[in-house]
C-alpha positions as CSV (number, residue, x, y, z in Angstrom):
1,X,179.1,14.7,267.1
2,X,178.5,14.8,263.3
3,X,178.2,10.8,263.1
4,X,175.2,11.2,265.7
5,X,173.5,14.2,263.0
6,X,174.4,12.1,260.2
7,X,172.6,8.9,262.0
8,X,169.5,11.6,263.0
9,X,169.4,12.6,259.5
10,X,169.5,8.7,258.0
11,X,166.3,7.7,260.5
12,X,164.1,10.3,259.5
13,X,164.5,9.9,255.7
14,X,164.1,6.0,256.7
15,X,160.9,6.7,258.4
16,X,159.7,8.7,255.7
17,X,160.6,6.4,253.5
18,X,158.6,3.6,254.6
19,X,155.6,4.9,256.5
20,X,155.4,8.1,255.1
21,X,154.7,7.2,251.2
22,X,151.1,6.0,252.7
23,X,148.3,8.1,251.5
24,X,145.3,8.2,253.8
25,X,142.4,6.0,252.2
26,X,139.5,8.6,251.7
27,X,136.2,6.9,251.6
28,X,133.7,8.9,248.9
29,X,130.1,7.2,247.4
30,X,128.4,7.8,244.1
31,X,125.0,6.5,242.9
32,X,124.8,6.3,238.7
33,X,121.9,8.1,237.1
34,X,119.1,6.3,236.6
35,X,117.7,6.1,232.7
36,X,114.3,5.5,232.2
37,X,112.0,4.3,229.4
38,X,111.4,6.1,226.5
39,X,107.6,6.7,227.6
40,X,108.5,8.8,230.4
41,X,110.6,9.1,233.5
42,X,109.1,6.1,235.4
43,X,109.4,2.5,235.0
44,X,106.7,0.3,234.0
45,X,105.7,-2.7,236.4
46,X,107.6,-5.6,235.9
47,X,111.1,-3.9,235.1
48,X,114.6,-5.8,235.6
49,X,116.7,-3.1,237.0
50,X,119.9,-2.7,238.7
51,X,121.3,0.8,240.5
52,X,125.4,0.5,241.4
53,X,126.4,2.5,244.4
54,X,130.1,2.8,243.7
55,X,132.3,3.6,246.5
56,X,136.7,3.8,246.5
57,X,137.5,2.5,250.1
58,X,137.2,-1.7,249.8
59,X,137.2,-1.8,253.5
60,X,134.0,0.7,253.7
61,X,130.8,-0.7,254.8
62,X,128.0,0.3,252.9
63,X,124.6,-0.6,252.9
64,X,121.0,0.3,250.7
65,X,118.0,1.6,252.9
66,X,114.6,1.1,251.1
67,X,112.1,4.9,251.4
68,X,111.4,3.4,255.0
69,X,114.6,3.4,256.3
70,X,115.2,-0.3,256.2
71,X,118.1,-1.9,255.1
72,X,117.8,-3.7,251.8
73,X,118.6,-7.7,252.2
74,X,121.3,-9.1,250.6
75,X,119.3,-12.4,250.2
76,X,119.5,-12.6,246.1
77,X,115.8,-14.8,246.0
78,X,114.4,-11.6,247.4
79,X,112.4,-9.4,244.5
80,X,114.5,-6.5,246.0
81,X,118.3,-6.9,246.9
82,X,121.7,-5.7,247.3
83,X,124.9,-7.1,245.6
84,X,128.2,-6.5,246.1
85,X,129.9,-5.7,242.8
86,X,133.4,-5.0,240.9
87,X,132.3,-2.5,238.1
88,X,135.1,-1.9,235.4
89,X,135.8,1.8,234.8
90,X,137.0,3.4,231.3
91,X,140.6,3.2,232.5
92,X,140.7,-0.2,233.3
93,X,140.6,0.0,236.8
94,X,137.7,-1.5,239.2
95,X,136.1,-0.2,241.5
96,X,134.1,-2.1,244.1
97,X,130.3,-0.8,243.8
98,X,127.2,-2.2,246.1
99,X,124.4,-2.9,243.7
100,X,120.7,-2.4,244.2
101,X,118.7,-4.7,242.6
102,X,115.0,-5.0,241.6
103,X,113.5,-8.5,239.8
104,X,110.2,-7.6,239.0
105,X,109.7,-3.5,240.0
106,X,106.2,-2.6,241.7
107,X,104.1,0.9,242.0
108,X,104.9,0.2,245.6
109,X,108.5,0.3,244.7
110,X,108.7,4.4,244.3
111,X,110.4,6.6,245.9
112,X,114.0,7.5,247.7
113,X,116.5,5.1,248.1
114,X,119.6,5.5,250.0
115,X,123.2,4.3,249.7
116,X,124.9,4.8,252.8
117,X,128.6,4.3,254.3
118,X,129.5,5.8,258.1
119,X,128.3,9.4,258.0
120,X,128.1,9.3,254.0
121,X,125.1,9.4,252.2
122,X,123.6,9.5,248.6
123,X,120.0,9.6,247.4
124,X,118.3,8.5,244.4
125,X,114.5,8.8,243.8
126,X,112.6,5.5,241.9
127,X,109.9,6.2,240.1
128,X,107.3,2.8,239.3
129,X,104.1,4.0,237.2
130,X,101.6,2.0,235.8
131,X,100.4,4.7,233.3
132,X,97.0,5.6,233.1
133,X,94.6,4.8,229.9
134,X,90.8,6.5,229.2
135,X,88.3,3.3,229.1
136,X,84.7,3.5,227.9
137,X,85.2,7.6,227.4
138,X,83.5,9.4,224.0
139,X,85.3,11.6,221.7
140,X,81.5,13.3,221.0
141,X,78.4,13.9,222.7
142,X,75.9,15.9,221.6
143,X,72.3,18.0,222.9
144,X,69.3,20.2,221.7
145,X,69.3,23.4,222.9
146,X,67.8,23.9,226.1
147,X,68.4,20.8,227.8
148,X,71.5,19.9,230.2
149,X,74.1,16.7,229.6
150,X,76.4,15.1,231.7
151,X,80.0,14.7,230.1
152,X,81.7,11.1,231.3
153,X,85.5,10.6,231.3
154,X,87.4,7.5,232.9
155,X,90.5,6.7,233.3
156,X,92.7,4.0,234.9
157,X,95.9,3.1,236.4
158,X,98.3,3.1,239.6
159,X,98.4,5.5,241.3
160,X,95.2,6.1,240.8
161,X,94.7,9.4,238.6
162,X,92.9,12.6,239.6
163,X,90.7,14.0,237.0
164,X,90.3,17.8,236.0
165,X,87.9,19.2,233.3
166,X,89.0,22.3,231.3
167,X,88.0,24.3,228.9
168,X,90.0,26.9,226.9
169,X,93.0,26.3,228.9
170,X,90.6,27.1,232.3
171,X,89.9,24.6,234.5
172,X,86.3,24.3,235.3
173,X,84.8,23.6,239.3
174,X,82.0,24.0,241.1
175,X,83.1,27.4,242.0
176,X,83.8,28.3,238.2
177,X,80.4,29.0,237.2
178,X,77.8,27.2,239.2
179,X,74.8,27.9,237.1
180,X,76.4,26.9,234.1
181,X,78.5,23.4,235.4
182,X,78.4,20.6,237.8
183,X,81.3,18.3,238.5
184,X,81.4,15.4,240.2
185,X,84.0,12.2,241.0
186,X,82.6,9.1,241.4
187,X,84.7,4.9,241.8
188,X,83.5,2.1,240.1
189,X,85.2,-1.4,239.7
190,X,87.1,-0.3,236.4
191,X,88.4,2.7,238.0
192,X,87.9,6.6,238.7
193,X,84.6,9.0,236.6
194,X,84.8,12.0,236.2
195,X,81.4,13.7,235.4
196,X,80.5,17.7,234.1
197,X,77.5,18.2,233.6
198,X,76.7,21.3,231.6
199,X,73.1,22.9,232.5
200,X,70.6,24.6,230.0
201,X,73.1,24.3,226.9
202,X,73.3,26.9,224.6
203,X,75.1,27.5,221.4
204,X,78.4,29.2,222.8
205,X,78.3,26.4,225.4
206,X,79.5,23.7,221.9
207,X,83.5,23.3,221.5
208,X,86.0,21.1,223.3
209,X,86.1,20.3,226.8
210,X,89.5,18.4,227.7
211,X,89.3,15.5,230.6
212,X,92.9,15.7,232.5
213,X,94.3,12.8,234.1
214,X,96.9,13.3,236.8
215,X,98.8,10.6,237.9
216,X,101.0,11.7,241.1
217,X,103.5,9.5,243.9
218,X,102.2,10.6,247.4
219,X,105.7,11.6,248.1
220,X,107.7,12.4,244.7
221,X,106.0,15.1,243.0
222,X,108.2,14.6,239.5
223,X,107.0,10.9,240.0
224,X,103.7,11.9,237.6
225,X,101.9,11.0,234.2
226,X,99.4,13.5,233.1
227,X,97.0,12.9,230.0
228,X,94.5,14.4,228.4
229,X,91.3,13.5,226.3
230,X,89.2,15.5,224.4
231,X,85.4,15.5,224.4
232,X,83.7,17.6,221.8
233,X,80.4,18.8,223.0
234,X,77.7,19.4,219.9
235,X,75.2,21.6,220.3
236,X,71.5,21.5,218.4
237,X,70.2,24.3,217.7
238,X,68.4,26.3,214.7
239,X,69.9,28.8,212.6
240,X,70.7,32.2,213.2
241,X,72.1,35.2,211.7
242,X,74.4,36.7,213.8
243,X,75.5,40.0,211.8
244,X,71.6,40.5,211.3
245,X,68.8,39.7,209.3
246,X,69.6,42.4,206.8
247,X,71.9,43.6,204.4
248,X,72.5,46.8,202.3
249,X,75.1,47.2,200.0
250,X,76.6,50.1,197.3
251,X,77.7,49.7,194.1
252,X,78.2,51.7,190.7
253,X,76.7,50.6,187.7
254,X,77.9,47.3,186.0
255,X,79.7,46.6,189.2
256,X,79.8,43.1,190.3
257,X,78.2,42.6,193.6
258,X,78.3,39.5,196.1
259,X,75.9,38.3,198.6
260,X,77.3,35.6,201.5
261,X,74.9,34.1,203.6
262,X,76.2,32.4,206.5
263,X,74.0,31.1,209.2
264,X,75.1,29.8,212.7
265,X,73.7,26.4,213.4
266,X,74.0,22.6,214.4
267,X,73.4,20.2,212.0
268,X,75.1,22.7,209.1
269,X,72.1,24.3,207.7
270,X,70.6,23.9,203.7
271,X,70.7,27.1,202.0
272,X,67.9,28.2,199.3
273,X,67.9,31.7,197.4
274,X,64.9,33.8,196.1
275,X,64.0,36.9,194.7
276,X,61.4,39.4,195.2
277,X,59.7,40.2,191.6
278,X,57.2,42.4,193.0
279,X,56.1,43.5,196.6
280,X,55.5,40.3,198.9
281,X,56.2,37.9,195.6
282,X,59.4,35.6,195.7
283,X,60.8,33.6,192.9
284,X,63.7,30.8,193.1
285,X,66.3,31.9,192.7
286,X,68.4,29.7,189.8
287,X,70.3,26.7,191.7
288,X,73.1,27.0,189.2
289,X,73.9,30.2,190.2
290,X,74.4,29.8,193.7
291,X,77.8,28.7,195.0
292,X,78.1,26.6,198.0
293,X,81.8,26.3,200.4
294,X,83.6,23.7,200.5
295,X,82.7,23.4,204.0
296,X,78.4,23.7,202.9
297,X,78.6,26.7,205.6
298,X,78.4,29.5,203.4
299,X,76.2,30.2,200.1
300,X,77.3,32.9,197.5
301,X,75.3,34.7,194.9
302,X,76.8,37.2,192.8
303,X,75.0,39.9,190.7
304,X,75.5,42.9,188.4
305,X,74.4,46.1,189.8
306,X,72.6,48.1,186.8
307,X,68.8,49.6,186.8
308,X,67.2,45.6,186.9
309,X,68.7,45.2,189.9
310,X,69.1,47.6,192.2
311,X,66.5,47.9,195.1
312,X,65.6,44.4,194.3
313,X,65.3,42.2,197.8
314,X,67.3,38.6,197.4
315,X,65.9,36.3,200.4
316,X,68.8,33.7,201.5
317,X,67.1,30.9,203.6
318,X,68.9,28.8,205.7
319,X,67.3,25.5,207.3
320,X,67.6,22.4,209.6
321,X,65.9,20.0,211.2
322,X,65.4,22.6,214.5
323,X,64.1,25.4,212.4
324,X,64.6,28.0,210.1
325,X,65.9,31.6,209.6
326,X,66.0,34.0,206.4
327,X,68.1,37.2,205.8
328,X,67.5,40.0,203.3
329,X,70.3,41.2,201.2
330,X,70.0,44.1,198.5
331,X,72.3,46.3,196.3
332,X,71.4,50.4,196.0
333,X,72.9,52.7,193.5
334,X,76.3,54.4,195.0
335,X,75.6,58.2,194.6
336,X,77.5,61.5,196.4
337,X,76.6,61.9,199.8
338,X,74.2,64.9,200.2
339,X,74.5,67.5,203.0
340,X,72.7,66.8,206.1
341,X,69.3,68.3,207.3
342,X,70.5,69.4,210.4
343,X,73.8,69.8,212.7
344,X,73.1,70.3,216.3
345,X,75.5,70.9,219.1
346,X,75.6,68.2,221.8
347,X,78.1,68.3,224.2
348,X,81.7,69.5,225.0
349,X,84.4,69.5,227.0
350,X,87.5,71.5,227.7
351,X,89.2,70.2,224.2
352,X,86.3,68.3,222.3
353,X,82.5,69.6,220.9
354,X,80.7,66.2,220.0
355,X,77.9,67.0,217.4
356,X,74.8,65.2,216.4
357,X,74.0,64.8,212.4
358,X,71.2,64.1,211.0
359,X,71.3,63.2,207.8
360,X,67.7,60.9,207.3
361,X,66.2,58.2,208.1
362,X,66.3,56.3,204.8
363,X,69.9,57.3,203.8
364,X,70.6,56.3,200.5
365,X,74.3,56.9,200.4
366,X,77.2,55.3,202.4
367,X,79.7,58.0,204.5
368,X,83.4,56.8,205.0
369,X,84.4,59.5,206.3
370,X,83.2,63.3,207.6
371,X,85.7,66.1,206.9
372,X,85.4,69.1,209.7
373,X,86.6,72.7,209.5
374,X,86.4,74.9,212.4
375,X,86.8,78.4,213.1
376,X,87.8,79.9,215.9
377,X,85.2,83.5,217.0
378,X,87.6,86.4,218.1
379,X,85.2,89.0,218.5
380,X,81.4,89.2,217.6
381,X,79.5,86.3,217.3
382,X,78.9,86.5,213.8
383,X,78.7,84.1,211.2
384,X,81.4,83.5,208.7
385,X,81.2,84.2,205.1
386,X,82.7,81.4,203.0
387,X,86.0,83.9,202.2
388,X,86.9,83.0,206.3
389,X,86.9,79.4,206.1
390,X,89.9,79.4,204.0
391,X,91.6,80.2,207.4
392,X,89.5,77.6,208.9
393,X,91.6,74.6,210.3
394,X,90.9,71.0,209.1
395,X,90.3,67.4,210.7
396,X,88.7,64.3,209.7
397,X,85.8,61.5,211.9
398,X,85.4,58.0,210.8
399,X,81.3,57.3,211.3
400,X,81.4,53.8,212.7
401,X,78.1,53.5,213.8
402,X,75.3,54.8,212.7
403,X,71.6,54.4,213.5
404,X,68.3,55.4,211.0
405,X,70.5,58.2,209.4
406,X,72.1,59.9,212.5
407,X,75.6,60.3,214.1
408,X,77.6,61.7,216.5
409,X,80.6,63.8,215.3
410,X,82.9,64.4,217.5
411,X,85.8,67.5,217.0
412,X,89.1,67.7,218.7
413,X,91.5,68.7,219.7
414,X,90.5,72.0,220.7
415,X,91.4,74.9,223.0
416,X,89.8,75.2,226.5
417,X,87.0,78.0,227.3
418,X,86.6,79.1,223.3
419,X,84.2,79.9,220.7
420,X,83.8,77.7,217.6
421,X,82.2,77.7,214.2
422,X,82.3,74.4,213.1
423,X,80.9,72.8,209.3
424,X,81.2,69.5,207.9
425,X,80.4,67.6,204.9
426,X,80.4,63.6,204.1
427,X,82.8,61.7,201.8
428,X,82.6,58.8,199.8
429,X,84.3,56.8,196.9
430,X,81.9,59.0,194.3
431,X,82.9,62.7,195.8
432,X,82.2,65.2,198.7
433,X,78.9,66.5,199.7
434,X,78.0,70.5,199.9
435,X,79.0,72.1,203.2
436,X,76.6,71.7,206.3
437,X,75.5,74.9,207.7
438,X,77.5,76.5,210.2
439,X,76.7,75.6,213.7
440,X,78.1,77.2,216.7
441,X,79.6,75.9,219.8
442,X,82.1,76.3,222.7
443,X,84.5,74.0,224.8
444,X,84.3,73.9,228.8
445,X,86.4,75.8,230.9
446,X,90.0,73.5,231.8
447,X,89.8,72.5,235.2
448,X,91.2,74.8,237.8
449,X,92.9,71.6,239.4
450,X,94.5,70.9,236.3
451,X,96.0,74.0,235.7
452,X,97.6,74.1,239.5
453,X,98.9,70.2,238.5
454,X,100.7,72.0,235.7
455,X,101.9,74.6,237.5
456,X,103.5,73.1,240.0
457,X,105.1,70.6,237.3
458,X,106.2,73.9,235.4
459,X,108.0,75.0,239.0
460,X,109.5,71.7,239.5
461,X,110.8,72.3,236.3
462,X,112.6,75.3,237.1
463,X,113.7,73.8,240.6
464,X,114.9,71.1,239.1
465,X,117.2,73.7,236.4
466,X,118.6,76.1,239.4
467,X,119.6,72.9,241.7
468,X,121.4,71.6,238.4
469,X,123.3,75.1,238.0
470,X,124.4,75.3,241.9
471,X,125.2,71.8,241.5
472,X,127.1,72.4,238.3
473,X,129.2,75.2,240.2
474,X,129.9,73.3,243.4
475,X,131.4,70.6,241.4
476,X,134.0,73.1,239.3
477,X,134.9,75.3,242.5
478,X,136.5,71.5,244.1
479,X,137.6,70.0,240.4
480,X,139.6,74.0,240.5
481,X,141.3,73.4,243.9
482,X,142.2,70.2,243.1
483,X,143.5,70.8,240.2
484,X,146.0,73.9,241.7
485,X,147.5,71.2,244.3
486,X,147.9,68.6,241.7
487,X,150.3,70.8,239.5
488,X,152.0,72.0,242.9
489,X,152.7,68.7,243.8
490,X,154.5,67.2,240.6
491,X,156.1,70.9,240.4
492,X,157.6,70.1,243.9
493,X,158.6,66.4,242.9
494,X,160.6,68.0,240.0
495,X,162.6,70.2,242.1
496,X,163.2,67.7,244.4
497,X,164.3,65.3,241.5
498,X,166.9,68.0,239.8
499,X,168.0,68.9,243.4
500,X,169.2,65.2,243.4
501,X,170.5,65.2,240.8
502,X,173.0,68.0,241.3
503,X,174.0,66.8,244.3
504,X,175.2,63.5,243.0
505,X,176.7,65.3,240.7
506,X,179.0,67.3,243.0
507,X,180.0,64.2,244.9
């Protein structure tokens, strides 16, 4: 019987052997990446190129379909073909590959191809642009004040672009701001327009307005061009001063003092000085003396501030050829502020008294700063004699606008429901003025629904601290038992251990 096991034995290893060293052929597919031009990721019209589907089964069948679903022909006069291939791989070996191959690439061309063997399949999308180019399109246009213009843009190429106008990053419609812009499409023989017109143009309505061309396959979004061309709209208009026709400034004696006039306008503006030698008399002003930007925008005349100048008016003119505008600058002695004529309560609230001061209508002094004590009234409503306001607390109100000689103070923080004595006094770079006179005032009553907000918040607060404590003690009373059991147990391991051990030791 062991001849017939030994003969069992010698078949198998036969068989496997022979028929069992075959590998089952796997049939995979893979499509190399397409690389494009340098311009873009398209092709241009008119491209050579060839796509190898490479596949590792020579036996497969595989087959190109075209973005229809048609097979590709294998006739090689066809503009459009597939090839059978060997390609050579880094390792020496070859590998059979089906090539897809193009002659002469059209617009038409784009989109996905597919390589296809049994139930495998790989994609590749084919991108064919013939990019877009502005024709007969301005870099400049410009318009008088007043009147509307149309902006033109055009642009051409396959597919044919879509045109957007924007301006400061925001594209303009219909919708945008209709009173202000009108946008319209329209096709000629060269191609797509694009027209915005821009109604009743004013000066803020000058700047660039960007004309985006969008080129976009019907059915690959990433097959796209986009371009843009820049259209800078010139408003005419006369000059203006923005910051006002007028102009005071401070300065000590022998201090140098200069006088910028800059005018808004299109065409840039001429600029001519003058003086005023007496009431409703203006000289030149010396050419020499006046210095012009680089840019002409600006004109510059510096003076000395000493007894011939100050109070003098210097008359800067600016002009083009839509009109005219003049601004008057002049330089005033700097002196110590003075203390005002009167300081009147005018409003309050539960932690701020706002005050009005009035100082006068020709002020001849600049204020950088007011300085503010208060004192709080425990008691009779008396004024304080100057001995209390050294207990008086301080603060400080930067007067940023002011108007013929008056401004609003405003004092905080302060508490709620309370009686205040409040002075102040103006500061400059030349000193402190004298204390107003004390003027009287109290803060609103706090809000009732404030106070229950906070009180609730102060209870949820103290909540919060007693659920922390019972929390704190349920935790220890469980860490404690668990604990006591843990040093039970390993007690109980040890005198089962030592038990062992004597025992082994009497056998």
């Amino acid at each position: 019987m062991k001849w017939v096991f030994y003969v069992v034995v010698f078949v198998y290893m036969f068989y496997r052997a022979v028929y069992g060293a075959k590998v089952k052929e796997i049939n995979s597919l893979s499509i190399d990446p397409i690389e494009y031009d340098k311009d873009g990721d398209y092709f241009h019209p008119g491209t050579v190129k060839t796509i190898a589907c490479k596949y590792t089964n020579k036996n497969q069948q595989v087959e190109w379909l075209d973005p229809s679903g048609k097979p590709v022909s294998h006739v090689k006069t066809s503009r459009i073909f597939a090839q059978k291939h060997l390609s050579q791989m880094l390792h020496g070996d070859r590998i059979p590959s089906l090539l897809l191959a193009f002659t002469d690439t059209w617009v038409e061309d784009s989109g996905e191809y597919e390589c296809r063997s049994g139930d495998l399949s790989e994609k590749i999308s084919i991108c064919v642009i013939d990019p877009l180019s502005f024709v007969d399109t301005p870099t400049e246009q410009d318009v008088d004040e007043g009147r509307s213009i149309t902006l033109t843009c055009e642009a051409r190429g396959r597919p044919e672009p879509r045109l957007v106008w924007t301006r400061n990053g925001e594209i303009i419609t219909d919708d945008y701001n209709s009173t202000k812009y009108r946008v319209m499409t329209k096709f000629n023989n060269q191609g797509f327009q694009g027209l915005l017109t821009v109604m009743s143009a004013e000066a803020d309505d000058a700047g660039i307005y960007a004309c985006e061309a969008i080129q976009v396959h019907k059915d690959l979004e990433d097959c796209s061009v986009t371009k843009s061309w820049n259209i800078t709209l010139l408003v005419n208009y006369a000059p203006v001063f923005v910051d006002g026709n007028e102009t005071i400034l401070f300065a000590k004696h022998n201090e140098s003092v200069e006088f910028e006039c800059q005018a808004s306008a299109y065409p840039v503006p001429t600029y001519r000085w003058f003086y005023e030698l007496q009431e409703q008399t203006l000289l030149n002003y010396p050419p020499e003396k006046v210095v012009l930007s680089d840019d002409n925008t600006k004109s510059k005349v510096t003076i000395v501030a000493n007894a011939l100048t100050f109070g003098v008016k210097y008359v800067c003119e600016a002009k083009n050829s839509y009109g005219e505008a003049s601004k008057t600058f002049s330089v005033l002695k700097l002196e110590k502020p003075r203390k005002p004529i009167e300081v009147s309560f005018q409003n309050a609230t539960d932690s701020q008294i706002d005050l009005m001061v009035d100082w006068s209508t020709e002020i001849q002094f600049p204020i950088d700063e007011v300085e503010i004590q208060y004192l709080k009234v425990d008691g009779k409503k008396k004024m304080p004699r100057e001995s209390d306001w050294k207990k008086a607390k301080m603060t400080s109100y930067l007067v940023l606008n002011m108007d013929k000689g008056t401004a609003t103070v405003s004092v905080s923080p302060l508490m709620p429901d309370t009686d205040y004595w409040i002075r102040l006094r103006a500061v400059n770079d030349l000193g402190f003025a004298p204390w107003s006179t004390p003027v009287f005032g109290s803060t609103a009553a706090e809000d009732e629904e404030e106070k229950t907000s906070e009180k609730i918040l102060d209870d949820d607060d103290d909540d919060e601290d007693d659920d922390s404590e019972t929390t704190k003690g349920a935790v220890d009373e469980p860490r404690t038992d668990s604990m006591f059991y843990g040093i039970f147990f390993a007690g109980g391991i040890l005198v089962i251990a030592f038990a062992c051990m004597v025992v082994m030791r009497l056998v």
